[in-house]
N, CA, C and O atoms as a printed pandas DataFrame, in Angstrom:
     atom_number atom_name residue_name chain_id  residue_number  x_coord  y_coord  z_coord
0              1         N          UNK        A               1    0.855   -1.180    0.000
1              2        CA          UNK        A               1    0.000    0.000    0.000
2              3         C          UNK        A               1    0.895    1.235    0.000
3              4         O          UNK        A               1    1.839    1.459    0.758
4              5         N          UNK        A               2    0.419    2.007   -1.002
5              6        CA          UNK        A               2    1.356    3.417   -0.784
6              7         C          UNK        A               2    0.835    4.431   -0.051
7              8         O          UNK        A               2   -0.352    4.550    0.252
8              9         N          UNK        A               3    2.050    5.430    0.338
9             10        CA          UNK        A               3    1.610    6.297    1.662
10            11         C          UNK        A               3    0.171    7.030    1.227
11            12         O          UNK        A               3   -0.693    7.335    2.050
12            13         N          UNK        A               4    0.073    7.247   -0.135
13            14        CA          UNK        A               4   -1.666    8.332    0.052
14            15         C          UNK        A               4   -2.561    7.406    0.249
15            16         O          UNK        A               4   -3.562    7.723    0.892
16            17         N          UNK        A               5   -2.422    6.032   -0.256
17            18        CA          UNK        A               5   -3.577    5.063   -0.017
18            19         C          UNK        A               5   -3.538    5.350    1.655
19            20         O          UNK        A               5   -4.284    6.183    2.169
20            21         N          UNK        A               6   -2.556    4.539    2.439
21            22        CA          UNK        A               6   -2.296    4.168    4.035
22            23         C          UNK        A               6   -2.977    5.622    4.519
23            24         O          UNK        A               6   -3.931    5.604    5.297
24            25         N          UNK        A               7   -2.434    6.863    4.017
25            26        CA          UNK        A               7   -3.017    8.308    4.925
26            27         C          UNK        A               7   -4.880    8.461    4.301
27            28         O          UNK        A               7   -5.540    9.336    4.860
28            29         N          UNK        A               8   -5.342    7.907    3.584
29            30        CA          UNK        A               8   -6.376    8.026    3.303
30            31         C          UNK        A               8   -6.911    6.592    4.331
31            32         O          UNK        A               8   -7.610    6.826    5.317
32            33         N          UNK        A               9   -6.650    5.637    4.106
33            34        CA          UNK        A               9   -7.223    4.009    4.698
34            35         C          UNK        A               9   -7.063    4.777    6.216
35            36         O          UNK        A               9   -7.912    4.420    7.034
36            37         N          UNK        A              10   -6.188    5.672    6.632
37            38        CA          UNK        A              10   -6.432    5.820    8.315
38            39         C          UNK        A              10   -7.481    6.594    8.424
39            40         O          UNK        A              10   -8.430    6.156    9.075
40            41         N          UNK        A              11   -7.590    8.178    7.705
41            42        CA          UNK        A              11   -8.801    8.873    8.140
42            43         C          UNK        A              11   -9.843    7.922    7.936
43            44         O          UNK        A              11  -10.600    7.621    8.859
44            45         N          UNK        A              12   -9.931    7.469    6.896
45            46        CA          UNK        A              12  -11.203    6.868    6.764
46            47         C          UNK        A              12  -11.691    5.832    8.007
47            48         O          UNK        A              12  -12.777    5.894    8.583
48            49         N          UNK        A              13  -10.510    4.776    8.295
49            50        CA          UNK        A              13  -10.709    4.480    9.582
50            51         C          UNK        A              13  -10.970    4.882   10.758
51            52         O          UNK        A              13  -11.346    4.128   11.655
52            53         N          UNK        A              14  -10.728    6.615   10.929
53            54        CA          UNK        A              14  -10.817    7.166   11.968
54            55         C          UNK        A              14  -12.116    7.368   12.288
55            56         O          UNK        A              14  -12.617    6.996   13.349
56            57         N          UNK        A              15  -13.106    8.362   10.782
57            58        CA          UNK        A              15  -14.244    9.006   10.478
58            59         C          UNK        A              15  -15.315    7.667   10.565
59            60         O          UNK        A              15  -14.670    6.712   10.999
60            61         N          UNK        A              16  -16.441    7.367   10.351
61            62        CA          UNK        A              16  -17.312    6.979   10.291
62            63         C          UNK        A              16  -18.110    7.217    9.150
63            64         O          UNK        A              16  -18.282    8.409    8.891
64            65         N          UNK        A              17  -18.712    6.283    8.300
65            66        CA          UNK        A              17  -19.406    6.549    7.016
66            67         C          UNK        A              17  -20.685    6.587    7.079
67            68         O          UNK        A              17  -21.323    5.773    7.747
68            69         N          UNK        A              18  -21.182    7.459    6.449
69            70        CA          UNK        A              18  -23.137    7.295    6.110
70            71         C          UNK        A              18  -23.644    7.885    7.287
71            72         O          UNK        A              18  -22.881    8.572    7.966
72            73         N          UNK        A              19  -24.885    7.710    7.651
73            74        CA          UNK        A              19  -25.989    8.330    8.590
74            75         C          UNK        A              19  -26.457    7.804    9.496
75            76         O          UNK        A              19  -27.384    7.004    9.366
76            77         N          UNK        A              20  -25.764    8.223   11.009
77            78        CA          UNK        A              20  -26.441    8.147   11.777
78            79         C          UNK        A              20  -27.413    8.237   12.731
79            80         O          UNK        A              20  -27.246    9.279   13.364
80            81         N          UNK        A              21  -28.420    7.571   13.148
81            82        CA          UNK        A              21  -29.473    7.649   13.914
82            83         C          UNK        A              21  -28.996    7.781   15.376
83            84         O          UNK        A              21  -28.250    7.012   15.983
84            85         N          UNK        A              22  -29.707    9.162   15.910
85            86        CA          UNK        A              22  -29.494    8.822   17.582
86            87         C          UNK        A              22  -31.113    9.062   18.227
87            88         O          UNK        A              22  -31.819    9.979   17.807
88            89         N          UNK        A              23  -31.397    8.471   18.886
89            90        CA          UNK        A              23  -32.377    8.613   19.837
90            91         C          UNK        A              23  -32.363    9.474   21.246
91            92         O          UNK        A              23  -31.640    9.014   22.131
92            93         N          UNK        A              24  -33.017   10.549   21.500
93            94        CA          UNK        A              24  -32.707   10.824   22.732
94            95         C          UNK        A              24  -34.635   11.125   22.684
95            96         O          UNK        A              24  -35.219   11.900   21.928
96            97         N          UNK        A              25  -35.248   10.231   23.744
97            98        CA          UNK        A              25  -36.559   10.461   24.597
98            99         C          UNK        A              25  -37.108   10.490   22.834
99           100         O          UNK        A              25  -36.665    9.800   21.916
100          101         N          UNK        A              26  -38.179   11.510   22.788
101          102        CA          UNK        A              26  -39.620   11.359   21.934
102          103         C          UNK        A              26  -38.868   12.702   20.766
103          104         O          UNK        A              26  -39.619   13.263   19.968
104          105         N          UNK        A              27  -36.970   13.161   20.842
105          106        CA          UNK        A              27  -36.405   13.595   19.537
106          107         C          UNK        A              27  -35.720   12.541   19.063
107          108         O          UNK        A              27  -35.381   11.523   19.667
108          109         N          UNK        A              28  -35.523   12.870   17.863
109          110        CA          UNK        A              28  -35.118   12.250   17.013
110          111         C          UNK        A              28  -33.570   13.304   15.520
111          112         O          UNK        A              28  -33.689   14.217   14.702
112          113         N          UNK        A              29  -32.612   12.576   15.891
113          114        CA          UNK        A              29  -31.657   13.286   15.531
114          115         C          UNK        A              29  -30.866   12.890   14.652
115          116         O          UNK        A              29  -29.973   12.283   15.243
116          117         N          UNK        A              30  -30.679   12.886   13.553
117          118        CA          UNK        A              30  -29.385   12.236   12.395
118          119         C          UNK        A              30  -27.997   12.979   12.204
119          120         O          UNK        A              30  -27.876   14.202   12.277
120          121         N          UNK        A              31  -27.392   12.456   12.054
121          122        CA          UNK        A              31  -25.950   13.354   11.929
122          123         C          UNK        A              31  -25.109   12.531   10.933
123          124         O          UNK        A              31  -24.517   11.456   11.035
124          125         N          UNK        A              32  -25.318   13.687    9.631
125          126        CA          UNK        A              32  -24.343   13.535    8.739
126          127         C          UNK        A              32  -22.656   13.296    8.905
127          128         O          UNK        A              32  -21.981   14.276    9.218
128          129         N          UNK        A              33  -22.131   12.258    8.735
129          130        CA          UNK        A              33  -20.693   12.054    8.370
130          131         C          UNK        A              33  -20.135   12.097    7.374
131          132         O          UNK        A              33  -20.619   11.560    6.378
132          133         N          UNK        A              34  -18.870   12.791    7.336
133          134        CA          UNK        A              34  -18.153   12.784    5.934
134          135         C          UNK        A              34  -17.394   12.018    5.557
135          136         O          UNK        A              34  -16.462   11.689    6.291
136          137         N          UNK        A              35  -17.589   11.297    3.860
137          138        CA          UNK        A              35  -17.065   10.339    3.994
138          139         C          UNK        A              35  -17.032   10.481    2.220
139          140         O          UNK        A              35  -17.660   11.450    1.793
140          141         N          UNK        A              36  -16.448    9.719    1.325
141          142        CA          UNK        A              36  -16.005    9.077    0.161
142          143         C          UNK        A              36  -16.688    8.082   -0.072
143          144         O          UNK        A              36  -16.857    7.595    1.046
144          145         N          UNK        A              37  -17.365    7.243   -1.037
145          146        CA          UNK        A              37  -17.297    6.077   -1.254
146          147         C          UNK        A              37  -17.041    5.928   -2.909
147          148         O          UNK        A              37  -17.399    6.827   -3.671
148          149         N          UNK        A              38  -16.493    4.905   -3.311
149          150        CA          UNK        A              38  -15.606    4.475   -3.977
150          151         C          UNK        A              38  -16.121    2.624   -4.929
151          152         O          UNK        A              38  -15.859    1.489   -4.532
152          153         N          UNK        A              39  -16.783    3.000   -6.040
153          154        CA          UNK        A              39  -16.588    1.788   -6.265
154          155         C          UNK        A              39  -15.717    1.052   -7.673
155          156         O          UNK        A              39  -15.720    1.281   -8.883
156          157         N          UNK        A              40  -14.944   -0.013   -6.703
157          158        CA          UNK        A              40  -14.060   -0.297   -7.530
158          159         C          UNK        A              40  -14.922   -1.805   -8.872
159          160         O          UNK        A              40  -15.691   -2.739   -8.645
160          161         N          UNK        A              41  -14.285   -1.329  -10.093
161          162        CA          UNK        A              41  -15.131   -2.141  -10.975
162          163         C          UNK        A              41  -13.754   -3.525  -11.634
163          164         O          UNK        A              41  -12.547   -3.670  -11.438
164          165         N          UNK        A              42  -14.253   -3.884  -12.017
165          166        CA          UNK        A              42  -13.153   -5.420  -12.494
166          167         C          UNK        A              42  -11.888   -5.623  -11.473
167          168         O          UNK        A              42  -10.816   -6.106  -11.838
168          169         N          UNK        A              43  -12.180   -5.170  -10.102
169          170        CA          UNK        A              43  -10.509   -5.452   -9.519
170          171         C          UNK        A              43   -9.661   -4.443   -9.552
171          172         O          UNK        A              43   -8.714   -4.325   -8.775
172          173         N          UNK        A              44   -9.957   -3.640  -10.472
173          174        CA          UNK        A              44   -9.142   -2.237  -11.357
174          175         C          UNK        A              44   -9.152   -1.422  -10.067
175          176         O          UNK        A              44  -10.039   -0.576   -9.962
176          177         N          UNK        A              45   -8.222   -1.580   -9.011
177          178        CA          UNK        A              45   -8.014   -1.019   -7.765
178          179         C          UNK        A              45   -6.978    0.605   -8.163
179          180         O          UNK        A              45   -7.099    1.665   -7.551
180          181         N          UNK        A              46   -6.384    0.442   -8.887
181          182        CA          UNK        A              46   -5.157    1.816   -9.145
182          183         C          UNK        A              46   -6.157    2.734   -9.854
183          184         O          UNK        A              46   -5.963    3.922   -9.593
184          185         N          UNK        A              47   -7.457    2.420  -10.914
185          186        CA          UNK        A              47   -8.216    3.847  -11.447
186          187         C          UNK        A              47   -9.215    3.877  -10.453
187          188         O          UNK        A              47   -9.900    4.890  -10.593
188          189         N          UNK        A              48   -9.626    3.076   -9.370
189          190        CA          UNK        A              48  -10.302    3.645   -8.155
190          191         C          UNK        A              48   -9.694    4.697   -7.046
191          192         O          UNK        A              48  -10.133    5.598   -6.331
192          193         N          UNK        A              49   -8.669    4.183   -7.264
193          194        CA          UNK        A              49   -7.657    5.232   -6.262
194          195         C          UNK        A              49   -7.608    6.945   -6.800
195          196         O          UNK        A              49   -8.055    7.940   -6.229
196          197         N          UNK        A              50   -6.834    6.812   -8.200
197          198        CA          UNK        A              50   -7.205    8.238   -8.835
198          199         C          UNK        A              50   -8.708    8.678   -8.630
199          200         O          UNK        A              50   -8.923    9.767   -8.097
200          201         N          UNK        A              51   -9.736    7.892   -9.025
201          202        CA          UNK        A              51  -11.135    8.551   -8.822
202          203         C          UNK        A              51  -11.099    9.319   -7.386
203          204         O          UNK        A              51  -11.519   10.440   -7.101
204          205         N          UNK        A              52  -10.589    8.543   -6.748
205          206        CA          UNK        A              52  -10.696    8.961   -4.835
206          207         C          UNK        A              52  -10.233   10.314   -4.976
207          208         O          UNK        A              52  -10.828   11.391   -4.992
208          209         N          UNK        A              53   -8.998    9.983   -5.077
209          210        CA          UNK        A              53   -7.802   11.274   -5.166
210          211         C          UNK        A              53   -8.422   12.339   -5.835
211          212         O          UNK        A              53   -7.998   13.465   -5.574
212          213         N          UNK        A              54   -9.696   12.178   -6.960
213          214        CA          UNK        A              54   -9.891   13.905   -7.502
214          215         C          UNK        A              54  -11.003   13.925   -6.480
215          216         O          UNK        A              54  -11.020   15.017   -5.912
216          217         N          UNK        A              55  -12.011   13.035   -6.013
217          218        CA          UNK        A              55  -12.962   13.114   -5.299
218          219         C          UNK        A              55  -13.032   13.894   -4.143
219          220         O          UNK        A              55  -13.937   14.507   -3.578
220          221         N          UNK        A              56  -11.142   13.604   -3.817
221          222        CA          UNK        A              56  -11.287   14.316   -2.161
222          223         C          UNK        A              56  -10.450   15.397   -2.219
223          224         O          UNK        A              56  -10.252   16.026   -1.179
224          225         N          UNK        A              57   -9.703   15.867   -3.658
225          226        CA          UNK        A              57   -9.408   17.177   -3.888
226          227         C          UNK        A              57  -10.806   18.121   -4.366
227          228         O          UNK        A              57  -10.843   19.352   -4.372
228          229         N          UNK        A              58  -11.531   17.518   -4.620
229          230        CA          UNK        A              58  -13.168   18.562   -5.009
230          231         C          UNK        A              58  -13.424   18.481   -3.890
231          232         O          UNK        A              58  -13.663   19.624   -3.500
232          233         N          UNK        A              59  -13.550   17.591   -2.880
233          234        CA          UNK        A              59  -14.602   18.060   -1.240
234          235         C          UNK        A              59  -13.488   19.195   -0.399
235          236         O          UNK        A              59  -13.736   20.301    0.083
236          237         N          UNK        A              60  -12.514   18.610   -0.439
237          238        CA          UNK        A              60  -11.880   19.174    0.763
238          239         C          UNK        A              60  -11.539   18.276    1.706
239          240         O          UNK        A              60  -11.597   18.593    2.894
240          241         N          UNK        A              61  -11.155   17.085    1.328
241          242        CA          UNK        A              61  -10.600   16.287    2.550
242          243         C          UNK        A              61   -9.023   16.023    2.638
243          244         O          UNK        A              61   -8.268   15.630    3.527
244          245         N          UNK        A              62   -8.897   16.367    1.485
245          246        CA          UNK        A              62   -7.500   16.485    1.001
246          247         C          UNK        A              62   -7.032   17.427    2.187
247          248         O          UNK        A              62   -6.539   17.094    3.265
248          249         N          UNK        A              63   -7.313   18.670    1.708
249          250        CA          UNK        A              63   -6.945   19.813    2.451
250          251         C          UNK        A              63   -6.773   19.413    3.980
251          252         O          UNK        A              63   -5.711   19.496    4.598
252          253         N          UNK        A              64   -7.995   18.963    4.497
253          254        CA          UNK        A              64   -8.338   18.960    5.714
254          255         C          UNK        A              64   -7.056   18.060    6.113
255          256         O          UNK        A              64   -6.301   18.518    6.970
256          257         N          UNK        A              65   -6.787   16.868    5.565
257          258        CA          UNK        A              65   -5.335   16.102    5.571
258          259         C          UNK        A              65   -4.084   16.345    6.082
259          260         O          UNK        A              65   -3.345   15.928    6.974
260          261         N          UNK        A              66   -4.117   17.649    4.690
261          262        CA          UNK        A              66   -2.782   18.330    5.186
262          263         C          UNK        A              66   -2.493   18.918    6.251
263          264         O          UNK        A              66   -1.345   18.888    6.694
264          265         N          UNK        A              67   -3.750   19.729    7.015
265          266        CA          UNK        A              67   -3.938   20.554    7.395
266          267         C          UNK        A              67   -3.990   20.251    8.717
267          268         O          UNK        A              67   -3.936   21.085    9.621
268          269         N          UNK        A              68   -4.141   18.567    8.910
269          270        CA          UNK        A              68   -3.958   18.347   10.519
270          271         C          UNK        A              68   -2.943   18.344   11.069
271          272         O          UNK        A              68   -1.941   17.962   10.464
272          273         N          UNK        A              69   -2.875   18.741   12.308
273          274        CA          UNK        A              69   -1.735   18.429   13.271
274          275         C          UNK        A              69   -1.570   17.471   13.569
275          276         O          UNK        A              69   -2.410   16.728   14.078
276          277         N          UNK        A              70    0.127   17.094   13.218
277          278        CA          UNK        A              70    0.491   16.109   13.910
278          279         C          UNK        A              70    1.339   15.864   14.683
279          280         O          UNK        A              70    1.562   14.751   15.158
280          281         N          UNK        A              71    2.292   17.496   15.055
281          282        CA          UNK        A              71    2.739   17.489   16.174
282          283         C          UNK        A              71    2.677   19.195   16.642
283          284         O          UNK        A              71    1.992   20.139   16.248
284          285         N          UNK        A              72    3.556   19.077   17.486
285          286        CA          UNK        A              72    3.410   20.372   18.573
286          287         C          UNK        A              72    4.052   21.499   17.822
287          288         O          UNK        A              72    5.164   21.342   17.318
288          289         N          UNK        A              73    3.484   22.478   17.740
289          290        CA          UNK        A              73    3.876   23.802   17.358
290          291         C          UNK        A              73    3.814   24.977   18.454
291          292         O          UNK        A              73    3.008   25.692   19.049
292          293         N          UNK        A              74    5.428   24.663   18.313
293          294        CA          UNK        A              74    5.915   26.092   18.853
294          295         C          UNK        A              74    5.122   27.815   19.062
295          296         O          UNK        A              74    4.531   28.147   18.034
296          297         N          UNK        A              75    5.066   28.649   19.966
297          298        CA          UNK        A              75    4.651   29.551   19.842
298          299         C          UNK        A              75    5.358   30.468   18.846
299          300         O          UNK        A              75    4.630   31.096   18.077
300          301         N          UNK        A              76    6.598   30.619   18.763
301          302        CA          UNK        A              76    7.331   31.407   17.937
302          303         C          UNK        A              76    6.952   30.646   16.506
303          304         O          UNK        A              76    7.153   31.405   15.558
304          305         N          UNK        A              77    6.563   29.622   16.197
305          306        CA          UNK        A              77    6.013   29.046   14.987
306          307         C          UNK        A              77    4.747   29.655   14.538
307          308         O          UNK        A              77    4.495   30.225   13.477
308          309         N          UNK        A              78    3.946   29.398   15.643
309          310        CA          UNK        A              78    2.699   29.311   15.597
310          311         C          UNK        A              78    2.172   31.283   14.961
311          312         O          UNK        A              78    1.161   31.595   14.331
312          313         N          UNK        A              79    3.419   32.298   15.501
313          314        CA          UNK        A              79    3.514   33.775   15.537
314          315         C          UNK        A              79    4.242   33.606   14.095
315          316         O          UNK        A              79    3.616   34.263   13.263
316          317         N          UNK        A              80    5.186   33.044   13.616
317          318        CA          UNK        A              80    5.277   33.429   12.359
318          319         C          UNK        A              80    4.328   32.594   10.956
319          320         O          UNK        A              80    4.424   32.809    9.748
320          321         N          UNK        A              81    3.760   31.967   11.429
321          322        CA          UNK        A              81    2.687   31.115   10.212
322          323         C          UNK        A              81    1.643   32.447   10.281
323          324         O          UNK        A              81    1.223   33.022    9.276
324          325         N          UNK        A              82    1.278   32.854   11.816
325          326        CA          UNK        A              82    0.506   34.298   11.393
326          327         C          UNK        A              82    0.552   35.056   10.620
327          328         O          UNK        A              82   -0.152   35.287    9.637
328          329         N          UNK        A              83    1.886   35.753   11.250
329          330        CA          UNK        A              83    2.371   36.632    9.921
330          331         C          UNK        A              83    2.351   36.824    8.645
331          332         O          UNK        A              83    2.197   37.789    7.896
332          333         N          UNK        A              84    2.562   35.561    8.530
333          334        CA          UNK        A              84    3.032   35.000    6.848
334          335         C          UNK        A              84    1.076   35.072    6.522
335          336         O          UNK        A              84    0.625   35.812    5.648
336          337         N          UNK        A              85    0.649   34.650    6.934
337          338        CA          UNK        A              85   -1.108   34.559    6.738
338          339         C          UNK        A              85   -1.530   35.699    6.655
339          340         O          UNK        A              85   -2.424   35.942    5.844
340          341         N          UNK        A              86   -1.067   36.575    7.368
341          342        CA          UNK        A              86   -1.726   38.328    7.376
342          343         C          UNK        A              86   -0.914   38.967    6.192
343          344         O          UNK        A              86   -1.514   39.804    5.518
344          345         N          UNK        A              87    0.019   38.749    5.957
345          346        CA          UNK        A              87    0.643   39.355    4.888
346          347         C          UNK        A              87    0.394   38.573    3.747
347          348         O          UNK        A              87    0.461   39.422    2.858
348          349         N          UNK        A              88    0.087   37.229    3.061
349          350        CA          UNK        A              88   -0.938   36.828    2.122
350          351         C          UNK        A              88   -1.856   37.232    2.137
351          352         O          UNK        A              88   -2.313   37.503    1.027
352          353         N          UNK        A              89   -2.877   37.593    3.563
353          354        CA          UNK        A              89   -4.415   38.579    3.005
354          355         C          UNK        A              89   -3.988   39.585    2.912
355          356         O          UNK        A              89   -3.710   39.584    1.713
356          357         N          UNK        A              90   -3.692   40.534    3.281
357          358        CA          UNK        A              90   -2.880   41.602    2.906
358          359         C          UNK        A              90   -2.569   41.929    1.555
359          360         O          UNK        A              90   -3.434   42.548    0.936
360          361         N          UNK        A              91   -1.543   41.647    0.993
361          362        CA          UNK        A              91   -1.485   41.096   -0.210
362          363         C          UNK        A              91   -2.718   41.034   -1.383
363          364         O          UNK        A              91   -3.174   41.875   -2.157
364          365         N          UNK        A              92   -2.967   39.856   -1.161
365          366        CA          UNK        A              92   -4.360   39.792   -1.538
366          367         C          UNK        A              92   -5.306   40.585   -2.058
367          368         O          UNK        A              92   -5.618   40.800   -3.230
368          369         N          UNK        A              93   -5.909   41.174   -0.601
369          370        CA          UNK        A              93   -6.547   42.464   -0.650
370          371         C          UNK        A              93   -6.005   43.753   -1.604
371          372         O          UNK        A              93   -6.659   44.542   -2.286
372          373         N          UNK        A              94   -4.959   43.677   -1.442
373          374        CA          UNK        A              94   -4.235   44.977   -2.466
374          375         C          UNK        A              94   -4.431   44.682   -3.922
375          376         O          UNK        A              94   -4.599   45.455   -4.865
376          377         N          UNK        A              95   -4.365   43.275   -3.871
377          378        CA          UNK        A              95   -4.402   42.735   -5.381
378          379         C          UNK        A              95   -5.682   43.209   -6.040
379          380         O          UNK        A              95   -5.920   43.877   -7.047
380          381         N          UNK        A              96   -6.464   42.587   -5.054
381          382        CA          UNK        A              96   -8.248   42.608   -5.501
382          383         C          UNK        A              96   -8.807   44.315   -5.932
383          384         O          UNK        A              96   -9.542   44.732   -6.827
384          385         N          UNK        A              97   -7.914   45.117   -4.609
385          386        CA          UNK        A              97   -8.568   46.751   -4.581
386          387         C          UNK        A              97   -7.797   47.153   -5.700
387          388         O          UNK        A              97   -8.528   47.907   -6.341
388          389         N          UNK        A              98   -6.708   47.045   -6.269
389          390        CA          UNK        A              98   -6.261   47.565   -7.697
390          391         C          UNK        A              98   -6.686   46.908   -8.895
391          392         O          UNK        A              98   -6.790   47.521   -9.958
392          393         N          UNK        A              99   -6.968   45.538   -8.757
393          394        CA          UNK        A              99   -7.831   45.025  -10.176
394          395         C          UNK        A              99   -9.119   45.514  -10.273
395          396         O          UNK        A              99   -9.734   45.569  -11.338
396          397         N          UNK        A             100   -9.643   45.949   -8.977
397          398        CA          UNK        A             100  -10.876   46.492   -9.100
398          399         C          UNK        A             100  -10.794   48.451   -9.700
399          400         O          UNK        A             100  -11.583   49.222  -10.246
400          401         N          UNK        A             101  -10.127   48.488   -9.461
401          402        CA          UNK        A             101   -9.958   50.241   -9.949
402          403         C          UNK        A             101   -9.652   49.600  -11.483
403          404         O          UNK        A             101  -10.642   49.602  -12.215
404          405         N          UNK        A             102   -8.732   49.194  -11.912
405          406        CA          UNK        A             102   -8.559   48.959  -13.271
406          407         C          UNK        A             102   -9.398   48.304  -14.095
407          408         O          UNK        A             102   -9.413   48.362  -15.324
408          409         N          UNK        A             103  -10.262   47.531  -13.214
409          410        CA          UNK        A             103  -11.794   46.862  -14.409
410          411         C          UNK        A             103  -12.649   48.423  -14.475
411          412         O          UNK        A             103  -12.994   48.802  -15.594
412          413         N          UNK        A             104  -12.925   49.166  -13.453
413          414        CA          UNK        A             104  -13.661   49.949  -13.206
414          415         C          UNK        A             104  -13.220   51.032  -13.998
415          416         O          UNK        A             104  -14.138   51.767  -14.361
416          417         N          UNK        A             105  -12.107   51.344  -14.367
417          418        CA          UNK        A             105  -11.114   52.388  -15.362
418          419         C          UNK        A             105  -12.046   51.862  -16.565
419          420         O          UNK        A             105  -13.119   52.383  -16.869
420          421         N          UNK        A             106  -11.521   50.845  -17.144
421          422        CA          UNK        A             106  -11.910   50.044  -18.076
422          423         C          UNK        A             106  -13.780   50.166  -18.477
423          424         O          UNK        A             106  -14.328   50.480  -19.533
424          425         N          UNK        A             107  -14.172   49.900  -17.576
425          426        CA          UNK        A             107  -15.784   50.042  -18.193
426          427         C          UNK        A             107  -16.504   51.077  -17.983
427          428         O          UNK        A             107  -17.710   51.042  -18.229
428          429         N          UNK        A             108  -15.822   52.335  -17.426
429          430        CA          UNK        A             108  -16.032   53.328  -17.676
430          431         C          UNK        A             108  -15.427   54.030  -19.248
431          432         O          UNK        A             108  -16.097   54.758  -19.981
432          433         N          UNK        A             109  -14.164   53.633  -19.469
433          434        CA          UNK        A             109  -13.922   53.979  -20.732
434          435         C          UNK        A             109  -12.997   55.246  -20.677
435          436         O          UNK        A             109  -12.982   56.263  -21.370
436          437         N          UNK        A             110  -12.150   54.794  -19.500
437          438        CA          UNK        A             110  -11.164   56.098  -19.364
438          439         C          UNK        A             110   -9.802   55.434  -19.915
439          440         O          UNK        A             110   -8.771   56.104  -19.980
């Protein structure tokens, strides 16, 4: 098994699939889980895998992947990933407020 299969086979092991029912007294409550499913056709296990792989780059589980912790971050870490984040929106924002003056140049006809 290769490592994206094994890091996918664990969340999935972790998460829980499909819909569950809970009962509490005379409510009645379901709670959606997120999950993939995947069906593999003739055995053809390697073009099920790619299917997965765009499946969970369109939801966002991918992301969510990367995005977990898996170990301890430093405060002086934790203060410069900020930074770096405020100065990408930052950024950003400057980008957006000058493309917007220049569409706006533009369809006015200056």
């Amino acid at each position: 098994m290769n490592s994206a299969a094994r890091t996918v086979w664990n969340v999935f092991k972790r998460s829980s699939q499909g819909v569950d029912s809970v009962s509490h007294g005379h409510h009645h409550r379901q709670e959606q889980w997120r999950g993939i499913r995947v069906k593999v056709f003739n055995g053809n296990l390697e073009s099920a895998l790619t299917f997965m792989q765009r499946k969970m780059q369109s939801s966002g589980i991918e992301r969510m992947i990367k995005h977990e912790q898996t170990h301890h971050i430093k405060n002086s870490e934790k203060r410069i990933l900020a930074r770096k984040n405020l100065e990408r929106r930052i950024k950003s924002q400057d980008l957006a407020r000058k493309l917007k003056v220049i569409l706006s140049k533009k369809v006015r006809g200056l």
